[in-house]
C-alpha positions in Angstrom: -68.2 51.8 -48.6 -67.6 51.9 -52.4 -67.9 54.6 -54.5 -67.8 54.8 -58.4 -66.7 58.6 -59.8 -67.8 58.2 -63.4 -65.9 60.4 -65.7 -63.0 61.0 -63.4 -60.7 62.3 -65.5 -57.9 63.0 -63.4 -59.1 61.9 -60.4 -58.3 64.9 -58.1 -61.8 66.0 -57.4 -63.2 62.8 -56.0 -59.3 63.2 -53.6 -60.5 66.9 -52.6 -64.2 65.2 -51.9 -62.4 62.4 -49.9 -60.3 65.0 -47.7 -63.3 65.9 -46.8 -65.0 63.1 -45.8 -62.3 62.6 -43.6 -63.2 58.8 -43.8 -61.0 55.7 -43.8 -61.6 52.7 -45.4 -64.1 54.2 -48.3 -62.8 52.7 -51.8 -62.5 55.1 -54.8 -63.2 53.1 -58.0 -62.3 56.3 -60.7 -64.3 55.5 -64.0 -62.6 57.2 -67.0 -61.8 55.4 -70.6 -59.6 57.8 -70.9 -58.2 58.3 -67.5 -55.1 60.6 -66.6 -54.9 59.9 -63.2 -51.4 60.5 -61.5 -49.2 58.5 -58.9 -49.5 61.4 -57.0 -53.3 61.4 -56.5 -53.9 57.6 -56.1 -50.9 58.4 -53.2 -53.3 61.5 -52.0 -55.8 58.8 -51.2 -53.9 56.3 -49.3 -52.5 58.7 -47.0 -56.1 59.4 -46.4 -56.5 56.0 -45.6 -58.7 55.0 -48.4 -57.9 52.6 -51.4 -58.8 53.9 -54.9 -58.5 52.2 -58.7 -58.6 53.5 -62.1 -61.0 51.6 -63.8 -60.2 52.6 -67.5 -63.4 51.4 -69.3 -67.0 53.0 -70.3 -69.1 54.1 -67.7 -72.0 51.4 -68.8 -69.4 48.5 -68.6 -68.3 49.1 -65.3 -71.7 49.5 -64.4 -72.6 46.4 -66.1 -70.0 44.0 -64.1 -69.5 46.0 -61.1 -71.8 46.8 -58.5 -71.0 49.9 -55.4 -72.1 51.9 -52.2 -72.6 54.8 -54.4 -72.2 56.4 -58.3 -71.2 59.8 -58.3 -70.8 61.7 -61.6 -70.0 65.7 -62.1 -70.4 67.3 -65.7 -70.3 63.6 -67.3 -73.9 62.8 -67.6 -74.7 65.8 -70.4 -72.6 63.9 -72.8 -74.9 61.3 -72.9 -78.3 61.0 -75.4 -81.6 60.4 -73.6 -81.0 56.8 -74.4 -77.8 55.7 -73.5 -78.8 57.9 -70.1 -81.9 55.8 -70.2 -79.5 52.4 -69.9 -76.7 53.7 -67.8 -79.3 54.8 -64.8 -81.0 51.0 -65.2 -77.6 49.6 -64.7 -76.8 52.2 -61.7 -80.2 51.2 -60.0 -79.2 47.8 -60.2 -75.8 47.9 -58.6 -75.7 50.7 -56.3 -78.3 52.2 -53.3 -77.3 55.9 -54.4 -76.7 57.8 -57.7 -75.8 61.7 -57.0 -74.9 64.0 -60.3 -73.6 67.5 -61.1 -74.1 68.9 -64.4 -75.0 72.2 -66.3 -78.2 73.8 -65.5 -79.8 74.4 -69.2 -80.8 78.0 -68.5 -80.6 81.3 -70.2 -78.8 83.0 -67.1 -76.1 79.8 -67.3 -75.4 81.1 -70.6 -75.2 84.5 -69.7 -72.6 83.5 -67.1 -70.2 81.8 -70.0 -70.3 85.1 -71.5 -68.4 86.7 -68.2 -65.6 83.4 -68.7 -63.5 85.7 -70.1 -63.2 87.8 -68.0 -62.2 85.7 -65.7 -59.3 84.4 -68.2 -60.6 81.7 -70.0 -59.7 81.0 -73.5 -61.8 80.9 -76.4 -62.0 77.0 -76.7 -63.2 77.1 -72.6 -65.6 79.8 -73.6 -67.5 77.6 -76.2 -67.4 74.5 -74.0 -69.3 76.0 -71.3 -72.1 76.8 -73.4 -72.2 73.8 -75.6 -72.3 72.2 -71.7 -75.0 74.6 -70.6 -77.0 74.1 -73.6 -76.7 70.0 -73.5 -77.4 70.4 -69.4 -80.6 70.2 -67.7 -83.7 71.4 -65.9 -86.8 70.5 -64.0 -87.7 67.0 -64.3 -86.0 65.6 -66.9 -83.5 63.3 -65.3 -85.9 62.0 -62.8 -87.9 60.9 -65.9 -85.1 58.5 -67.3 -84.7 57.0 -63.7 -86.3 53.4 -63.1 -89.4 53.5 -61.8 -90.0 52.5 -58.5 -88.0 52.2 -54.6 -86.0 55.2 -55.0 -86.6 58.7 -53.5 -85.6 61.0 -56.3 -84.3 64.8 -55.9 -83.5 66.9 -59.1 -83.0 70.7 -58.4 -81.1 73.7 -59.7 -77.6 74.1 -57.4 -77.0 77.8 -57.8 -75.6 80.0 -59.7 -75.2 77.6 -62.9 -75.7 73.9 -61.9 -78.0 71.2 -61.9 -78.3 68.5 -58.5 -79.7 65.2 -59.3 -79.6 62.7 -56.2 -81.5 59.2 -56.5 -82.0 56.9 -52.9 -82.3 53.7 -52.9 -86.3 53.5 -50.3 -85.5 51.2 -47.1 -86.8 47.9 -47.4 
């Protein structure tokens, strides 16, 4: 099994999400075009017994020449405009049998919850990142609209307290 993390920064939540898998053999392709990922964590996932890359290149040209198991993305999608959402999930339903995203859930009690960051000791800058994030998020329908139409079972929910699940299956032939 493949799986593609785009936006994966440093790499180390897709390591804590393949700990516990507890499966070998999966492959770990980590999409960033800015990637920081240490020696450290690619060592976290061969002791695991899985093999992982960095692949340092936008999300829409790996998608473009690669194909995978699986796409995963957490708070990367929201950075994207309707249209260049539009184009990456075309390229995703063409090269892999299952998309599943995390991101901000565009609501007023999301926003109400950056206002507690502080006191939880998060700095100013954090503090106005999590609401530019909440208010560039989502709700209802409105990835599953963007999606390719037809052969895919589509789920898009609120994941409580503050984000948003989007999970696209590729239908059995």
């Amino acid at each position: 099994m493949t799986v593609a993390d785009l936006g994966s920064g440093d790499g180390r939540l897709m390591l804590r999400v393949a700990r516990r898998l507890r499966r070998e053999g999966i492959e770990f392709i980590l999409v960033d075009r800015a990637p920081v990922v240490s020696a450290e964590t690619l060592r976290g996932f061969e002791t695991l017994g899985c093999k992982a890359r960095v692949a340092a290149v936008d999300a829409s040209a790996f998608l473009y020449t690669e194909s995978v198991d699986a796409v995963v993305a957490n708070l990367f999608l929201h950075h994207l405009d309707d249209a260049s959402l539009g184009r990456l999930f075309s390229l995703a339903a063409a090269r892999a049998r299952l998309l599943a995203a995390c991101e901000p859930r565009r609501s007023s009690f999301a926003l109400a919850g950056c206002r507690l960051m502080g006191l939880m000791g998060c700095n100013a800058v954090t503090r106005h990142d999590a609401r530019v994030s909440v208010r560039a998020g989502f709700r209802d329908d409105e990835l599953s609209r963007l999606w390719p139409s037809g052969g895919w079972t589509l789920e898009e929910r609120g994941a409580p307290p503050f984000s948003h699940l989007f999970v696209a299956r590729r239908d059995a032939l």
